[in-house]
C-alpha positions in Angstrom: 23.0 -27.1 28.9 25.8 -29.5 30.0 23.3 -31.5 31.9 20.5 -31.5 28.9 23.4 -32.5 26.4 24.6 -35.1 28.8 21.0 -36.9 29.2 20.8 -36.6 25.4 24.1 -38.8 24.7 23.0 -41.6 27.4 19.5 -41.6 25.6 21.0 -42.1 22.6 23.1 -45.3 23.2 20.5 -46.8 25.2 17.8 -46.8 22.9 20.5 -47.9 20.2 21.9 -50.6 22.2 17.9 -51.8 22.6 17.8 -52.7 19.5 16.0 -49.5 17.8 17.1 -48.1 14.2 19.4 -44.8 13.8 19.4 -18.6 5.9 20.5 -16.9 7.4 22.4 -14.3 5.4 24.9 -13.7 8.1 26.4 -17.3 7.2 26.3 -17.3 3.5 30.0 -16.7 2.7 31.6 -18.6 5.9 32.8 -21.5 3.9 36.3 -19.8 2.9 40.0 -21.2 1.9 42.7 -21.4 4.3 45.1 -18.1 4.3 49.1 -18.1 3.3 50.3 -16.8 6.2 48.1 -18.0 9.9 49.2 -16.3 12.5 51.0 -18.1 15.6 47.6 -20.7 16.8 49.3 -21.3 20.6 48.4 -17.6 20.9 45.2 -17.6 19.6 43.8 -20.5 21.2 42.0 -18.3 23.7 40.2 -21.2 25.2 42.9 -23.8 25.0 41.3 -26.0 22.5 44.6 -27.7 21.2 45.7 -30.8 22.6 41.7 -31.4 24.2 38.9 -33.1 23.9 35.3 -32.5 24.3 31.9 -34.2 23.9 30.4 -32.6 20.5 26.3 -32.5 20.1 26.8 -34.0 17.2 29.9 -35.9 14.6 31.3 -33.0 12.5 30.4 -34.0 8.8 27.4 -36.2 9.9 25.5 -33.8 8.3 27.0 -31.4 5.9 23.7 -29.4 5.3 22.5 -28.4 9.0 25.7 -27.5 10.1 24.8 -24.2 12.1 26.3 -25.1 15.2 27.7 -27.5 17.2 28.2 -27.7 20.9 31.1 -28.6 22.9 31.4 -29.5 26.6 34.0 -30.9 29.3 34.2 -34.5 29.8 33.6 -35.3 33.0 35.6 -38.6 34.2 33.2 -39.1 37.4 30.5 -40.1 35.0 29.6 -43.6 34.8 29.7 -43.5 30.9 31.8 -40.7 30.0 33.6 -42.7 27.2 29.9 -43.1 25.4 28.6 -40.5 22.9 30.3 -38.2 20.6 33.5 -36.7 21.1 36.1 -34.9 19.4 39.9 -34.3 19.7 41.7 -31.3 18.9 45.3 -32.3 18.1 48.7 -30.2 18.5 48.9 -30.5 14.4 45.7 -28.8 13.8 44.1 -31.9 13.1 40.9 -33.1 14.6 39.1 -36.6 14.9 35.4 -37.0 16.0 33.4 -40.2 16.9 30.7 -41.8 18.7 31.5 -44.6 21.3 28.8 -47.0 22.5 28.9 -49.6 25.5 27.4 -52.6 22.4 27.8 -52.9 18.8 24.5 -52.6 18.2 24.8 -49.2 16.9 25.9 -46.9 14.5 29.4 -45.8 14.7 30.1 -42.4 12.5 33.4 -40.8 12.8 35.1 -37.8 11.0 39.2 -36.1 10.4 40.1 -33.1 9.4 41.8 -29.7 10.0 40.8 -26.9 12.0 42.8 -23.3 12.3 42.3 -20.4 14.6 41.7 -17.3 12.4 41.7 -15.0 15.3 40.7 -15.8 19.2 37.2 -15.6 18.6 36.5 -17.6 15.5 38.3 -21.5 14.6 38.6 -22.6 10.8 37.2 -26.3 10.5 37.5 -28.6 7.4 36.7 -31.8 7.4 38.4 -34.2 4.9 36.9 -38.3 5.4 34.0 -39.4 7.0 33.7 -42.9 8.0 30.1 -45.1 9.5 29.5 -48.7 10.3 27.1 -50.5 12.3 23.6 -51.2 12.4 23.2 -48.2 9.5 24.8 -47.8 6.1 28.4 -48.3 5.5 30.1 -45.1 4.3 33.5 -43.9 3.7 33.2 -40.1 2.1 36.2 -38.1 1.1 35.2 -34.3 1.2 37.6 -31.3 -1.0 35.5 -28.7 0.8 36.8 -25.0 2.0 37.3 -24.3 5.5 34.1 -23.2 7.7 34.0 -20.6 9.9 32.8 -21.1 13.6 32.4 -18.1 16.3 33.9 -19.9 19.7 30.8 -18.5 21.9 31.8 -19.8 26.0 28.3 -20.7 27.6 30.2 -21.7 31.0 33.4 -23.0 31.9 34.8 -25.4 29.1 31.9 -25.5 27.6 31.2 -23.7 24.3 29.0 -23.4 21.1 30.3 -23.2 17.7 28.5 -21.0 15.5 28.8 -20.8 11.8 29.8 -17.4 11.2 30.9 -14.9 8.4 33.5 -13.2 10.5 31.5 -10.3 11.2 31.5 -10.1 15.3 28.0 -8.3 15.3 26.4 -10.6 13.1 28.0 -13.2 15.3 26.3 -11.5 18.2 23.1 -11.5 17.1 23.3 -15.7 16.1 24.6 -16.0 19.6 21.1 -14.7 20.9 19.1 -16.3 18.5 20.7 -19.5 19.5 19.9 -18.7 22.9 16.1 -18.0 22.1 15.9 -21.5 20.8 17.5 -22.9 23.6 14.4 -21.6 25.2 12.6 -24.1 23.0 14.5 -26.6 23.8 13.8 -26.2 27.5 10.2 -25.6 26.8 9.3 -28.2 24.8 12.0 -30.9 25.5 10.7 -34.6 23.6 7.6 -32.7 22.6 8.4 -32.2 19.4 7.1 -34.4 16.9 3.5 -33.5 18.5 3.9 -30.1 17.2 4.4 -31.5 13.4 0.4 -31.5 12.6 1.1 -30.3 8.9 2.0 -32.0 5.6 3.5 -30.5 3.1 5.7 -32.0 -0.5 8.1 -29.2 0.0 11.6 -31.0 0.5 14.2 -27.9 1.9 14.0 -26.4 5.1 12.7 -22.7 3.9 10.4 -23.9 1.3 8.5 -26.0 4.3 8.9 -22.6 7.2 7.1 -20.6 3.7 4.7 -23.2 3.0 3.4 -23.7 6.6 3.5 -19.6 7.4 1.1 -18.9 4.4 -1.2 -22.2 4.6 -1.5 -21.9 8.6 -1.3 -18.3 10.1 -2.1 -15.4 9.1 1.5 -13.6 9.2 2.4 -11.8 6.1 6.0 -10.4 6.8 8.2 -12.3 8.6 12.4 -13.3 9.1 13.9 -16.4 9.7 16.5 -15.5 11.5 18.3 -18.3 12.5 17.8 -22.5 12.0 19.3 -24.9 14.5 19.5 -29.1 14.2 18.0 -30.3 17.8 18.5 -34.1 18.8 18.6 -35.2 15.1 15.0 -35.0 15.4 14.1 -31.9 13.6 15.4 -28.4 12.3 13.9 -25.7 14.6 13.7 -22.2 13.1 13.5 -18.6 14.8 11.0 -16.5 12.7 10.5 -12.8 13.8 7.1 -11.8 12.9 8.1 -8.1 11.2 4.9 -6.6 11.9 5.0 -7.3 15.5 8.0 -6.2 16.7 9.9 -8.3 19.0 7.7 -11.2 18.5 9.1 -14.3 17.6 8.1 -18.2 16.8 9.0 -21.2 16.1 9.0 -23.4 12.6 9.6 -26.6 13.6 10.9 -28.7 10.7 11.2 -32.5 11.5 13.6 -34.4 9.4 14.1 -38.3 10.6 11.6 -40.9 8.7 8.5 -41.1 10.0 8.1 -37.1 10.1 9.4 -36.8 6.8 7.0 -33.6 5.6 5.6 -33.0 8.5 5.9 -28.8 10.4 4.6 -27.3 12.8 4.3 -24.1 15.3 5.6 -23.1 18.3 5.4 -19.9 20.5 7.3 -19.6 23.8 4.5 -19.2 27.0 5.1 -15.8 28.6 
């Protein structure tokens, strides 16, 4: 993961820097307001977050609709261009600040504040407040009076960790922790093969209206689960759909998002 994540960031400001252009109803109630009275956050900051920072998969509040998860790993100093890509800070206040750094300023720059608690050890509180982008992209400068959202801290290895949007519930975030894993599996699978898979136009505009459309214009399948939907290299939206009347079967929606793919979808099944 660290290693696919890693590639992903250099990729990014290279081809930047060459001139190119930029339901899950476990989730539904995780944005929440901040309680009265937080416990002490020095003891719940199992994974000694606070006073850190990480590379993030992606600016928090770059994208305020696919907002599933987000994935944070150590920075390692040895690497050439450690200081590239996007990163984040957890400060002592329970204040945060994310950005993306590239070696030119032929790029887009987004960057993001805010406030994060912990509400217990497994699960941190984040809002963010003002998001800022200039560069070779639009200019924006966005002040946000959203609730707090709630993450499940999930450890995939040492100092590194997904955040996964999460209701509270520890089962529920169980199952999203598997779910993310099985698309992981995609990931691995498929890697930049993506926008091959998007062979299907449709004028539907939201993610589940396009998975819908696609299931009942393109397969046979007639009960089915999305079960959990997960941003992948800002690229496309890749969905986990259990087939209900196979049981343990599952496939892949793939949603794809930027320009050029705009209302495109397509299929994917894992090989065996």
């Amino acid at each position: 993961m660290k290693k696919t994540l890693l590639l992903l960031t250099i990729l990014s400001f290279i081809i930047s820097c060459s001139g190119q252009g930029k339901n899950n109803a476990s989730i539904e109630n995780s944005i929440i307001q901040i309680p009265q009275n937080l416990p002490d956050q020095n003891q719940l900051d199992k994974y000694n977050f606070r006073k850190k920072s990480f590379k993030i998969s992606e600016v928090i509040g770059q994208d305020t609709v696919n907002d599933q998860e987000y994935v944070l790993y150590k920075i390692d100093t040895t690497e050439k261009h450690f200081n590239y890509g996007n990163s984040i800070q957890f400060n002592a206040e329970n204040t945060f600040n994310a950005y993306y750094r590239a070696p030119c300023g032929n790029d887009c720059f987004p960057s993001s504040t805010g406030k994060y608690f912990f509400s217990d050890e497994n699960h941190i509180l984040i809002q963010v407040k003002q998001f800022q982008q200039h560069g070779d992209c639009e200019a924006e400068n966005l002040a946000f009076n959203n609730g707090f959202v709630k993450y499940y801290i999930n450890p995939i290895s040492n100092n590194n960790f997904k955040l996964i949007k999460s209701n509270g519930n520890l089962n529920d975030d169980s199952l999203n922790v598997k779910y993310s894993a099985i698309i992981d599996k995609y990931i691995e699978e498929v890697k930049n093969g993506s926008s091959a898979l998007l062979d299907y136009k449709t004028i539907a505009t939201d993610n589940i209206s396009r998975v819908n459309d696609f299931i009942k214009n393109r397969t046979t399948i007639k009960k089915y689960k999305v079960l959990y939907s997960k941003k992948v290299d800002d690229v496309s939206l890749v969905n986990l759909v259990e087939n209900l009347d196979i049981p343990g079967e599952y496939f892949f929606i793939v949603n794809g998002f930027r320009n050029n793919y705009e209302f495109q979808v397509g299929y994917y099944k894992l090989k065996e």
